[in-house]
N, C-alpha and C positions, 0 to 999 in steps of 0.2 A: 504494500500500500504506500504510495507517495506522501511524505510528509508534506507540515506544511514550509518549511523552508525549500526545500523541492518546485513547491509550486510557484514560491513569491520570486525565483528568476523566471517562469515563466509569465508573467505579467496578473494584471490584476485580474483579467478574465478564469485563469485558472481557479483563483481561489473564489471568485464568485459563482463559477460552477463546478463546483468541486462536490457536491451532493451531501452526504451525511458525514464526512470527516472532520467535523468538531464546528462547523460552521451552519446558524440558521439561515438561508437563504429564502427570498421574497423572489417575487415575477413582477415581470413588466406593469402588470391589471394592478400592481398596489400601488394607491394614489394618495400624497398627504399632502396637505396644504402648504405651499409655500413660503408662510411665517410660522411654519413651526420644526423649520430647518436653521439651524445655528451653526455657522460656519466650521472649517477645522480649525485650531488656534498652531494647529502645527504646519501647517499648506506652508512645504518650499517653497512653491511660486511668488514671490514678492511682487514682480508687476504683472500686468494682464494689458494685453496690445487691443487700444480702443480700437483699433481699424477690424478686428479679428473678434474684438464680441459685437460691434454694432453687425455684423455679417452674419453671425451664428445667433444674434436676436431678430436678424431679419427672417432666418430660414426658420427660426421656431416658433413665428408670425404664420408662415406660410405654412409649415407642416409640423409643428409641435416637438417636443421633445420626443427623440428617433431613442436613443438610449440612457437609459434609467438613471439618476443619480444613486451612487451607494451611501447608506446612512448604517447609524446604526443608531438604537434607542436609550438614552442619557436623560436620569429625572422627569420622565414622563415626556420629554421633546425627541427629536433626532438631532443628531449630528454627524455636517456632512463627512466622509472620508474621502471621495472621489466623484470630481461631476462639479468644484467652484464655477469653471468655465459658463457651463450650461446651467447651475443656478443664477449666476449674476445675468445672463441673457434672458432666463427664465423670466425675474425678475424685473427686467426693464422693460418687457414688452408687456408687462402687466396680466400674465396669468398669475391663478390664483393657487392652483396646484400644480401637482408635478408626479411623474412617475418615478419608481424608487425599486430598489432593494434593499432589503433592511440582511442584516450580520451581526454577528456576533463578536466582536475583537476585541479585546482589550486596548491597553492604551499604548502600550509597544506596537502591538500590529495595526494601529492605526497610523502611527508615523510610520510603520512600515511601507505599510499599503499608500500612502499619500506620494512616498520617494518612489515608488514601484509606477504608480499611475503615472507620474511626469516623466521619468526616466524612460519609460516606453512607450510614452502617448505624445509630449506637448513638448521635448526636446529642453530642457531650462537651460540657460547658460551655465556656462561650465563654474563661473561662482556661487550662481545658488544653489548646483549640485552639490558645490564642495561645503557650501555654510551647512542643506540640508543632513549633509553626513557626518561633519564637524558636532551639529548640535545632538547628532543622535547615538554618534560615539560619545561624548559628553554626559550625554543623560543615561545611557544606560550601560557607563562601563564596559564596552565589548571594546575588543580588537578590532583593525583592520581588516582581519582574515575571518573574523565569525562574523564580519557587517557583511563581506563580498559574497560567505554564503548562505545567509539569510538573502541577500538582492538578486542571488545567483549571477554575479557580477566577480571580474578577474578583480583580486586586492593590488595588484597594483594601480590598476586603473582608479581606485578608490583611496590609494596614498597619494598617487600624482596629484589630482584633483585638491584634496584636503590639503597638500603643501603649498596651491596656489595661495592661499590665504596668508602665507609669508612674506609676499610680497607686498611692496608699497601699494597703501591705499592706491594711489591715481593707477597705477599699471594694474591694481587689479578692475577700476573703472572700466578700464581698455579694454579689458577683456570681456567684460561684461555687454559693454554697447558693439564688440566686435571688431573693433578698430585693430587690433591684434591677435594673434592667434595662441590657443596654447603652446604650439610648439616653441612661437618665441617667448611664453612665459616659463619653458623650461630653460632657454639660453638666460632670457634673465637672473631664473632663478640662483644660477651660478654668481651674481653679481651678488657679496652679501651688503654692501651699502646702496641704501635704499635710493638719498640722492642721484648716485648715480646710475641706477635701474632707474629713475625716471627720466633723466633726460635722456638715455638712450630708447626709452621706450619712444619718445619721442620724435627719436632720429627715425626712429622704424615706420611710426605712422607719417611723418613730412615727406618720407621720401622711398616711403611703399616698398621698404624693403624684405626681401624672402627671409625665411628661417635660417637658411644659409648663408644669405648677406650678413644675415646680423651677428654668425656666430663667427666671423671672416672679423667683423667690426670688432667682437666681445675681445677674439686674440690679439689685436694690437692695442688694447687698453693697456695700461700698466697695473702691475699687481696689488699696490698698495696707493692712498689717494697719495696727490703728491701736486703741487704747485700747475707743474703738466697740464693733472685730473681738472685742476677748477677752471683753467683757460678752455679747456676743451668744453667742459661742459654751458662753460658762458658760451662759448661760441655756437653750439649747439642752437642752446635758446635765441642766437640772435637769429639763426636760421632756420628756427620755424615760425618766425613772424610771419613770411611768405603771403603777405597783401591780402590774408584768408580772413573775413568776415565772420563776425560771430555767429549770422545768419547763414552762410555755407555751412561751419563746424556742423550746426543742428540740423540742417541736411545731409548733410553726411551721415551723423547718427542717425537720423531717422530711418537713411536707405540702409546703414549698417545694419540695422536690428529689423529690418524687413528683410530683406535676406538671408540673414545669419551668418554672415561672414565680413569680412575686412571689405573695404571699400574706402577711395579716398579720393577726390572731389582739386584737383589742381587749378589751380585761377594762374592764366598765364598772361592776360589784358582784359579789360574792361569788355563785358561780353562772349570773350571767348576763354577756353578751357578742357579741361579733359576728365572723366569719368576713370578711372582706373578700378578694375577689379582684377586683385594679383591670387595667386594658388598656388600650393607649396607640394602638393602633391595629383594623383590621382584621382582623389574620395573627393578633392576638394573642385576640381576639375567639373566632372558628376554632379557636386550637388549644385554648380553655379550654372550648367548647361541644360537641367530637370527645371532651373527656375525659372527663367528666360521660357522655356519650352510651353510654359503653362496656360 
């Protein structure tokens, strides 16, 4: 019989139909009122792309809620585990109920099941992956290696992630709106001063440099800060002034995180410019070629 740690690498569908191994399960037909769903106070996801719920509140306008939110039952209310997306659309479009499955899980296997939902449904960035693993190693004492097989997830993939968070606040920004990739947050990571992990994070977004570039750049830095280090890194800064408008920058983000990748936005004169979308490998190649496509 397959446990339940078994099933939570298989996604959240496994464990929702997983029949009588330790879990109550509901059908589509059960229906509760939509004020008497209370969010999860554990939901990785910290932001949610307005463009992406007024869409999904438009289609469940047109044809209603297609798949269940999951809850489970807390003091006489629900509370959601999986499905914020589709209650906050639910929500806006002004229905009153909603269809549901109701479970059984404790309060470990609801931050389980929440990191399970995003990591194989909504993609988070790779920071709020690392916070929502960060927080759940934290609270429940486990290793690396008994988080990767509860998620049914490789543990390195879950140390890489988790040591993003050692970096400087703004590089991990970066990372977050897309303007950099992990890959080059592991060349940074070899950088242990912080200042200078940012303004080379810098040099990477001004001038859209690969993971390669940058680790070409990381070997002619000197090993220790040094008189050098601070003219370099002034100069750095004068050279991402680059006539770039705070109204580009937020362009730029906004297409960064529409996408999901790096993108950067070059002002060469008044009116005219260049769109630059750089890839470091293959996957990444793929996923810029599938979006275009759509």
């Amino acid at each position: 019989m397959m446990d339940k740690k078994a099933r939570l690498g298989r996604g959240l569908d496994a464990l929702i139909n997983s029949g009588n191994e330790g879990y109550t399960t509901g059908t589509s037909s059960n229906v509760v009122p939509v004020d008497s769903i209370e969010t999860n106070p554990n939901q990785p996801r910290k932001t949610f792309d307005p463009d992406q719920l007024a869409s999904l509140e438009e289609s469940i306008r047109n044809h209603g809620v297609l798949q269940p939110l999951v809850v489970r039952q807390v003091d006489g209310k629900y509370q959601l585990i999986a499905g914020e997306r589709r209650l906050r659309a639910s929500r806006a479009a002004g229905l009153v109920s909603v269809p549901v499955h109701v479970v059984e899980f404790n309060d470990q296997e609801v931050v389980e099941a929440a990191l399970v939902e995003n990591i194989h449904r909504s993609d988070l960035n790779p920071i709020e992956k690392a916070q929502g693993f960060k927080e759940y190693l934290d609270r429940y004492q486990v290793t690396h290696d008994q988080l990767a097989k509860r998620l049914g997830m490789a543990r390195t993939t879950i140390t890489n992630l988790v040591a993003l968070l050692e970096l400087a606040t703004e590089v991990q920004e970066a990372i977050r709106v897309c303007q950099i990739t992990t890959g080059h947050a592991k060349v940074l990571k070899g950088i242990t001063d912080k200042a200078r992990q940012i303004q080379i994070c810098k040099e990477i977004i001004a001038k859209g440099l690969s993971v390669h570039a940058t680790e070409s750049l990381t070997r002619q830095l000197p090993t220790e800060p040094s008189d050098a280090s601070v003219n370099y890194t002034a100069d750095l800064g004068e050279e991402k002034a680059d006539h770039k408008t705070n109204h580009v920058r937020l362009v730029e983000e906004e297409l960064c995180q529409k996408i999901g990748m790096r993108l950067e936005i070059k002002v060469k004169a008044k009116e005219r410019g260049q769109i630059v979308l750089p890839f470091d490998n293959n996957d990444e190649f793929e996923k810029l070629c599938e979006f275009f496509k759509r």
